[in-house]
N, C-alpha and C positions, 0 to 999 in steps of 0.2 A: 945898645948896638943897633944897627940899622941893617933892616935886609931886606929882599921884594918876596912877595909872597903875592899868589895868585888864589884870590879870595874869593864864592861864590858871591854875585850882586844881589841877591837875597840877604845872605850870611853878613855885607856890610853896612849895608841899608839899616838892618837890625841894631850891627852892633853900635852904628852911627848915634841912631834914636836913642839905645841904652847911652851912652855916653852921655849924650845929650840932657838925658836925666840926673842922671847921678855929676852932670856939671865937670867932667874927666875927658879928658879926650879920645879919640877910639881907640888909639894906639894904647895907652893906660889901660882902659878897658879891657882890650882884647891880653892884654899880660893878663890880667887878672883871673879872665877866664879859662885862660890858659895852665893858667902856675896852677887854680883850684883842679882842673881837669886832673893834671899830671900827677898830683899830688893825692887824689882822691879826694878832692874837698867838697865833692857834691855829694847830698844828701839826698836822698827820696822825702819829700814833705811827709809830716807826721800824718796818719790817717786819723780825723777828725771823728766822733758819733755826730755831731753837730750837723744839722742842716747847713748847706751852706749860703751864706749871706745875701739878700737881694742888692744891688745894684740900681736906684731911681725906680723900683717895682719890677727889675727886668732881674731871674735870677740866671750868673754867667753861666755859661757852658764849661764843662771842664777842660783842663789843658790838654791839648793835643799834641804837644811836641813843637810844635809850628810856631814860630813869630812871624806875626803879621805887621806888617810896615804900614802907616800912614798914608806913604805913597800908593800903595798894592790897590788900601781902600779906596783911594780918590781915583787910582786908575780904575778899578771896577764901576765907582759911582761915573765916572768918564762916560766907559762903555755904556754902561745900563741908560744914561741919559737922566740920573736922579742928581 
């Protein structure tokens, strides 16, 4: 079905990328996370004892909630001038 839907430019950006990865188009995508949402298909990650993993020597930060876009970062690296 086709319908317009007024998306935050963050929220698409995001889901663009994720598609992009998983080789799906956004609109596939955004079903997807959709149908898990409505349905209850999100889980809370298992809590680990385990340290968690280094990353090329740098160990991540934990999840914040947040997805960060590719773009956001080049806009920042933009402003900063790096």
């Amino acid at each position: 079905m086709r319908t317009t839907l007024d998306i935050e430019d963050d929220v698409l950006y995001a889901a663009k990328e994720l598609a992009a990865r998983e080789r799906v188009t956004a609109s596939v995508l955004i079903s997807r996370l959709l149908r898990a949402a409505i349905s209850g298909g999100f889980a809370a990650p298992p809590q680990s004892a385990k340290p968690p993993r280094s990353v090329a020597g740098f160990q991540p930060f934990e999840a914040q909630g947040v997805l960060i876009t590719n773009a956001q970062i080049n806009a920042l690296r933009d402003t900063e001038g790096v």
